[in-house]
N, C-alpha and C positions, 0 to 999 in steps of 0.2 A: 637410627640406632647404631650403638657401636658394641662391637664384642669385646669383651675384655676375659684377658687369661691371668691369675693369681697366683703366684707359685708359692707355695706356703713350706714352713717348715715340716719336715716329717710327721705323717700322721699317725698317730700311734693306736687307736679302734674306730672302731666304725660308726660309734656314736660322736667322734670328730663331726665327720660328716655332716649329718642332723643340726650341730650346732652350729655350724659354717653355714650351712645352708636356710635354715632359719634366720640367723643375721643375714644373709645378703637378700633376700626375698623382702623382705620388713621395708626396704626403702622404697619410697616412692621414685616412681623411675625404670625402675628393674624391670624386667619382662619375667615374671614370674616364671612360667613354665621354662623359660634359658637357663635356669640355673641348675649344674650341675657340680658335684666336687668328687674327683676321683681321687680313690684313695691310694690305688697302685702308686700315681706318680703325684699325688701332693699337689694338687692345680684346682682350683674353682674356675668354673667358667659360667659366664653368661653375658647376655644381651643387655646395653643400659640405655638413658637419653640424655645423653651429655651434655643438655641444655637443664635438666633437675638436678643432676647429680654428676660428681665428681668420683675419678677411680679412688684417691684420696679419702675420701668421707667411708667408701667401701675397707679399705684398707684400715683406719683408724678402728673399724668397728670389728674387723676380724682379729685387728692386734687386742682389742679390749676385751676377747673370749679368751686371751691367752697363747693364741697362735701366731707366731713369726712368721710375716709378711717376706719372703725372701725378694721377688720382682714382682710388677705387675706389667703388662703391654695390650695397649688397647690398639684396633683398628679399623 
């Protein structure tokens, strides 16, 4: 498993959240309960298997709710 951090454009309520978190849970791969997105600082985080899925394919789907992808770093 590798963790990856998401720095997202400004989030601007807390229903943000819900929708970030929804799309990144949905992938096969994810470890569901990892997935976290704080709003203070604008980051999703969670646990992935970088043998099903790509930070990429994460990223594509958070930019298609409408939210700017500013970096991501996996480790």
């Amino acid at each position: 498993m590798k963790k990856a951090t998401v720095q997202l454009e400004t989030l601007t309520c807390p229903s943000c959240i819900l929708k970030i978190e929804n799309a990144v849970k949905s992938f096969d791969g994810v470890q569901k309960d990892s997935v976290k997105v704080l709003f203070n600082s604008s980051k999703a985080k969670f646990d992935f298997d970088d043998e099903k899925l790509s930070i990429q394919d994460v990223e594509k789907a958070i930019s298609a709710l409408g939210y700017e992808v500013k970096k991501s770093q996996v480790k």
